[in-house]
N, C-alpha and C positions, 0 to 999 in steps of 0.2 A: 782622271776618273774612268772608270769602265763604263762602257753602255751597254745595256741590252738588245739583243737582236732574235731572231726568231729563225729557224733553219728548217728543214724539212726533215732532215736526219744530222745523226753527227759526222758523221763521212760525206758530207755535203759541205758543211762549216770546215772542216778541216781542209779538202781538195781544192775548196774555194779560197783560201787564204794565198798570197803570197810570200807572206812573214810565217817565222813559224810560231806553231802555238802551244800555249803554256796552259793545260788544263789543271785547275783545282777543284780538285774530288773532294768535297766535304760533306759535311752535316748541320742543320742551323745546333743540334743540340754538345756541339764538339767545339769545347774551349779552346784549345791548341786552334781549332779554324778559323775563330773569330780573329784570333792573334793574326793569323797569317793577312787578313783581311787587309789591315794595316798595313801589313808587310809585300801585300802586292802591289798595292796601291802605289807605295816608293819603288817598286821594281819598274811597275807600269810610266814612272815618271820620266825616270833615267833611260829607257829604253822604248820610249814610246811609238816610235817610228823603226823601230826596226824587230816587234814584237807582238804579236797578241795574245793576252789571258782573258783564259776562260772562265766561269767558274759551274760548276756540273755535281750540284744538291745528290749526292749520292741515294736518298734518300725516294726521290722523285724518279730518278732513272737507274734503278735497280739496274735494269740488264747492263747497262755500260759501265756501273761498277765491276760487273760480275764478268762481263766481256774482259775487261782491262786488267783486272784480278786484284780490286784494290781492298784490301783487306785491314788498312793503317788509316785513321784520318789526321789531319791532312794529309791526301797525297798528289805530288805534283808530278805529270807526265808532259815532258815536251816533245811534243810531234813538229816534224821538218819532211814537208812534199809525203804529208798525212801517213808517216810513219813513227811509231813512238823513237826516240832516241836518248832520252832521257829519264829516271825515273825517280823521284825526292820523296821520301817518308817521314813527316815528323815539319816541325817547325825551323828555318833555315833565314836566320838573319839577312836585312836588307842586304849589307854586304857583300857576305859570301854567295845570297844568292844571283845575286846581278854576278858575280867574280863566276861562279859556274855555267850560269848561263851564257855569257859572251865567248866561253869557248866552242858556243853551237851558234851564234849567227853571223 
């Protein structure tokens, strides 16, 4: 399961992490994100320990949408030593997306 945590900035949570991190840019009013919901959840299972997702309410923090240029919901950007290196738009099966992700940790 994800937890909740509280940061000061998002360049704080990210510099702070050891693992790298999986944010998901959504919306509460975006179907496709609910979906993914479930879909991280199984990501977050099988890679628990060597991962963190995020999940970042596009809605509530405008500027780091707008920062990060997300313009698709869902969108998933994986940061490694708080640099993005990854970048998913759309909905991406438990599978494949564990299969893409293990090529970045």
């Amino acid at each position: 399961m994800t937890e909740k945590k509280q940061f000061n900035s998002f360049e704080e949570m990210l510099s702070g992490s050891d693992l790298p991190v999986l944010v998901d840019f959504y919306a509460d009013w975006c179907g496709p994100c609910q979906m993914m919901g479930t879909i991280l959840q199984q990501v977050n299972t099988q890679l628990k320990d060597r991962i963190r997702i995020v999940k970042i309410d596009t809605e509530k923090y405008t500027e780091l949408a707008t920062e990060y240029q997300i313009y698709a919901l869902p969108t998933l950007v994986l940061f490694k030593q708080g640099q993005p290196v990854d970048r998913i738009e759309g909905v991406l099966q438990t599978p494949d997306l564990v299969q893409r992700l293990q090529g970045f940790l």
